[in-house]
Steps between C-alpha positions, in 0.01 A plus 500: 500500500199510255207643662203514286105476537406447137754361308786541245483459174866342270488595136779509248595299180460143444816295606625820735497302851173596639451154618806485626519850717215448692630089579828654576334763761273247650772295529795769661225642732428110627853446553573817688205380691650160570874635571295752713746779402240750417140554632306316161236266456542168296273503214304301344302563152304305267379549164185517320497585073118646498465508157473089490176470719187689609377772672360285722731263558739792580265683711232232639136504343195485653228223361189612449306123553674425806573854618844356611832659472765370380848657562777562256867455456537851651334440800619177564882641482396795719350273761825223446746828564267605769510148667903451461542870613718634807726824547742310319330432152383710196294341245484645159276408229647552127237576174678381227476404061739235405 
């Protein structure tokens, strides 16, 4: 089991199965969850590239002629893993550059 607050971080060469590692552990520790063989969580991860769109559109930005908030992709995939969350589900979000 991974247990950690902040986050990891995968670097290595192009083309030397990054992508693939963390699919394949996402992946094993959902199916040991399923076959129920060892005491995991089925994950679930989704993945943003933050280098194609803003700060605030990331983050959420505040407007200063409405004084509205407006949320960003962040917060809406917190509050989506929040919403589908039980004891039984980890979701992970993944920075990435193509």
């Amino acid at each position: 089991m991974i247990l950690v607050r902040h986050g990891l971080m995968i670097v290595g060469e192009p083309l030397g199965g990054k992508t693939q590692a963390y699919q394949v552990l996402a992946d094993a520790l959902t199916d040991l969850h399923e076959s129920q063989l060892m005491d995991e969580y089925k994950v679930l991860y989704r993945i943003i590239n933050p280098k194609a769109i803003t700060m605030g559109q990331l983050y959420g930005a505040f407007d200063p002629v409405s004084h509205e908030w407006t949320d960003g992709i962040v917060v809406s995939l917190y509050l989506f893993f929040h919403s589908n969350s039980t004891t039984e589900l980890i979701g992970k979000t993944l920075f990435t550059n193509p």
